[in-house]
C-alpha angles and dihedrals in degrees: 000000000000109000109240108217111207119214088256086045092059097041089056091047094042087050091047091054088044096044118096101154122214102253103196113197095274112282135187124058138241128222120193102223102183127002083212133006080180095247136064116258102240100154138013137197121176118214130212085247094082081254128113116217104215134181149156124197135295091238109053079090128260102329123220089270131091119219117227135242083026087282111171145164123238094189098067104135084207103055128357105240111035105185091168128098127247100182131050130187108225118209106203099190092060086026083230132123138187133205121277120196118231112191096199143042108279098173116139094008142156142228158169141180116252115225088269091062100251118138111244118205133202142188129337130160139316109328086008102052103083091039128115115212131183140184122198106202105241131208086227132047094254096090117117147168112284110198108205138235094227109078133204112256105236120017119270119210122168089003133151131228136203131192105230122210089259089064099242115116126244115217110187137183125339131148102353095341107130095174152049143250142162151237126250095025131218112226099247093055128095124149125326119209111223108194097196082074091056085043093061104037103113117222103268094346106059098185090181097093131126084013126208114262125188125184100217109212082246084069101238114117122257103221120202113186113163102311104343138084134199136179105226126193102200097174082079092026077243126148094220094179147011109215118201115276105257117254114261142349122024117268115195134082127327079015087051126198128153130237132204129184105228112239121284119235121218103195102157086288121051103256123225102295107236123203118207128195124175131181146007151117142307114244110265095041094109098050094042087046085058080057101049087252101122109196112212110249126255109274095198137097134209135216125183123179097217094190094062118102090231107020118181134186117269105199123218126178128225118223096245128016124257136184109192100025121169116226121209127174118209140223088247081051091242108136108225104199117207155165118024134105140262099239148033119009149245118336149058114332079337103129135045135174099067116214104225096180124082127221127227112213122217104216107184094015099130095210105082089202087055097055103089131058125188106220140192110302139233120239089212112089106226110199133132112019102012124135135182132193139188112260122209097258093053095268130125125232106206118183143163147024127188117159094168134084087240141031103278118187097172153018091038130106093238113023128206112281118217097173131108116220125190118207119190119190134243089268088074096055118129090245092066100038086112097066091057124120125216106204098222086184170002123225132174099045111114084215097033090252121048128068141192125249100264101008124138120246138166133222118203113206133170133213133201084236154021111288128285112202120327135315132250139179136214144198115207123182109216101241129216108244143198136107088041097298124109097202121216081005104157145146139205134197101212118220114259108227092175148003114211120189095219096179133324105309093005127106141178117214109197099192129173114248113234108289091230153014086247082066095037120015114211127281140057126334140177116246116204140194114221122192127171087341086311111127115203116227097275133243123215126239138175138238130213 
């Protein structure tokens, strides 16, 4: 029988012939924070506190935290009475935490922050998976989760979130929810069936769950399930745009990739908005893991430029291949991709083979075979139920992996982690301590912190020494993250109306805030100072 090559086939064979990618001497170093926070690490939400809201779920069984005060549960569907904690609340400036009480099962959830900086939190399992959660940062340690009376109206399990320019939260898609709804709601929504999710469930597999979700600046949702993409204006429940399948393996949940959009330029026009997913799994891979038969993850990469009139997919491969990567994009708008296994996918005892090194991403090197960079690894194997997020000083916290139905401590291949990592990037090597910037201050602000969509504002930052090369600043949104998917997570290069000499290594940056909520939707954000790909410890700022 002759084999028949299909046109996606043959680009992903022509650019595997073509790839040879740049392998530095490792880089970047790791730093093990805590040997045990008590919990794993399932999901992770930075506030604009300086402090990461973390949790797992309520029926993994008591967990290895007390909760305070003798605080239980007495709904627990493992054991009756649960006095143990399954959220803490992590301060990264005294590297402490302290235990947090969910009431209901927040396994498998979603989230994002509202404009006034408050977690909101959707969906879970069982008596968890209609509920609506949220947690205010607070200035004392008596903030805690508040679960809502309002609930969600279909259950929503392994679902995504977005924050929209109006301020209210999308939550679309998850187990058997073909459809999407909102928080707040206006009186007149409900639910709203969206059949591309229908359209891209596999038969016994799925791998359309947690989908990607990407806010364009024109303000319509760009919508990732499996293979497919759409551009959905839900503001009218319309599919505006089918966008090419992507070449290759599957790349949503149990089949789990990561996707990233690449960072926005504001200068002073907004530049050709570019989506990026990289790994996965072929289809097949869950049901051969329940069997002992581990397939090896998806090496390549995909870009797609979503603004052109005709985009199509430009394939990269990764040098190794990787199912349940985190993607994280960075100040210097760089993407480091981390965690995640060689083989298998998503699921319980489903993957082996753990990565352990992480990949910097090139993001504008013109040299395709010079994009990625292999850098220093981890020890700690980070699979199932793992998470990572941005820091404020340009590290990355990376926590968790449990790929069990319970806690296991021992006899498994790949135990339960309870310990918390920070990884910080080669950019924060001591060699290049010198190019860092320290931000002195904010002006503009009439509070100091909030600014106007489209206001000028300045940033005045010092060096240790005269100048190498230009400045830039950027404007990341701390992103909700768990499954391999940092949600809302986005990042703009403000446009640089002037450079002022103040003194001798001391600048002033005056920089446009984003022209709209579609660019930037409301709420708090980290502005960096960038230098030679040097990114400052950020400040926060709001928009509104």
């Amino acid at each position: 029988m002759a084999c028949h090559l299909t046109p996606s086939l043959i680009l992903l064979l022509s650019l595997l012939t073509l790839s040879s990618p740049h392998l530095d001497n490792g880089g970047g170093e790791w730093a093990l924070l805590h040997r045990s926070v008590g919990i794993s690490a399932m999901h992770m939400q930075l506030l604009h506190n300086d402090k990461v809201i973390i949790f797992d779920r309520t029926d993994f069984g008591p967990s290895q935290l007390t909760l305070p005060f003798g605080k239980c549960r007495h709904n627990d569907e493992v054991v009756s009475e649960d006095c143990t904690a399954h959220s803490i609340l992590y301060d990264v400036a005294s590297n402490t935490y302290r235990p947090l009480m969910v009431l209901t099962d927040v396994w498998c959830s979603s989230g994002a922050l509202s404009p006034n900086g408050a977690l909101i939190q959707t969906g879970g399992y069982h008596g968890g998976d209609h509920k609506v959660r949220t947690f205010t940062p607070c200035d004392d340690e008596l903030c805690d989760w508040i679960e809502l009376p309002q609930n969600l109206s279909v259950q929503r399990w392994y679902s995504s979130d977005n924050i929209l320019p109006d301020g209210r939260l999308i939550v679309v898609g998850g187990r058997k929810a073909f459809s999407y709804e909102f928080f707040p709601k206006n009186p007149q929504d409900s639910v709203f069936y969206f059949r591309f999710l229908v359209e891209t469930t596999d038969f016994k597999e799925e791998n359309n769950l947690y989908p990607f979700l990407h806010l364009l600046p024109d303000g319509n949702l760009f919508v990732f399930a499996n293979q497919r993409s759409v551009l959905l204006d839900y503001k009218i429940n319309k599919v505006l745009r089918h966008f090419p399948p992507i070449p290759g393996e599957k790349r949503s949940y149990p089949a789990t990739g990561s996707s990233a959009m690449l960072p926005i330029r504001l200068s002073p026009q907004i530049s050709a908005v570019e989506v990026m997913v990289c790994g996965g799994a072929m289809g097949g891979a869950y049901t051969k893991a329940a069997e002992g038969i581990y397939v090896a993850a998806s090496r390549t990469c995909g870009r797609l430029r979503v603004t052109d009139p005709d985009p199509e997919w430009r394939m990269e491969f990764m040098p190794m291949g990787r199912v349940m990567p985190d993607m994280i994009v960075l100040p210097t708008g760089d993407v480091i991709i981390l965690n995640g296994a060689g083989k298998g996918t998503a699921g319980w005892d489903s993957a082996v083979d753990p990565v352990l090194h992480p990949l910097l991403y090139r993001t504008n090197e013109p040299n395709v075979r010079k994009r990625f960079s292999v850098l220093n690894p981890t020890t700690i194997p980070r699979l199932y139920h793992s998470a990572a997020t941005l820091l404020p000083d340009g590290r990355i916290l990376v926590g968790g992996s449990n790929p069990h139905v319970l806690y296991k401590f021992t006899g498994v291949r790949y135990p339960t982690e309870l310990s918390l990592e920070a990884f910080s990037p080669p950019y924060l090597g001591s060699e290049r301590t010198h190019l860092r910037p320290s931000i002195l201050s904010v002006e503009g602000p009439a509070d100091g912190l909030t600014v106007s969509y489209g206001q000028r504002f300045s940033v005045t930052f010092s060096l240790m020494e005269e100048p190498e090369g230009e400045f830039r600043v950027t404007m990341v949104a701390p992103a909700f993250n768990t499954h391999s998917f940092a949600m809302n997570q986005r990042l703009l290069v403000l446009h640089v109306a002037d450079v002022q000499q103040m003194y001798s290594l001391t600048h002033r940056v005056i920089v446009h805030a984003p022209p709209t909520a579609n660019v930037a939707p409301p709420g708090y954000y980290m502005v960096f100072v960038v230098h030679h790909g040097v990114p400052s410890h950020s400040v926060w700022i709001r928009i509104k």
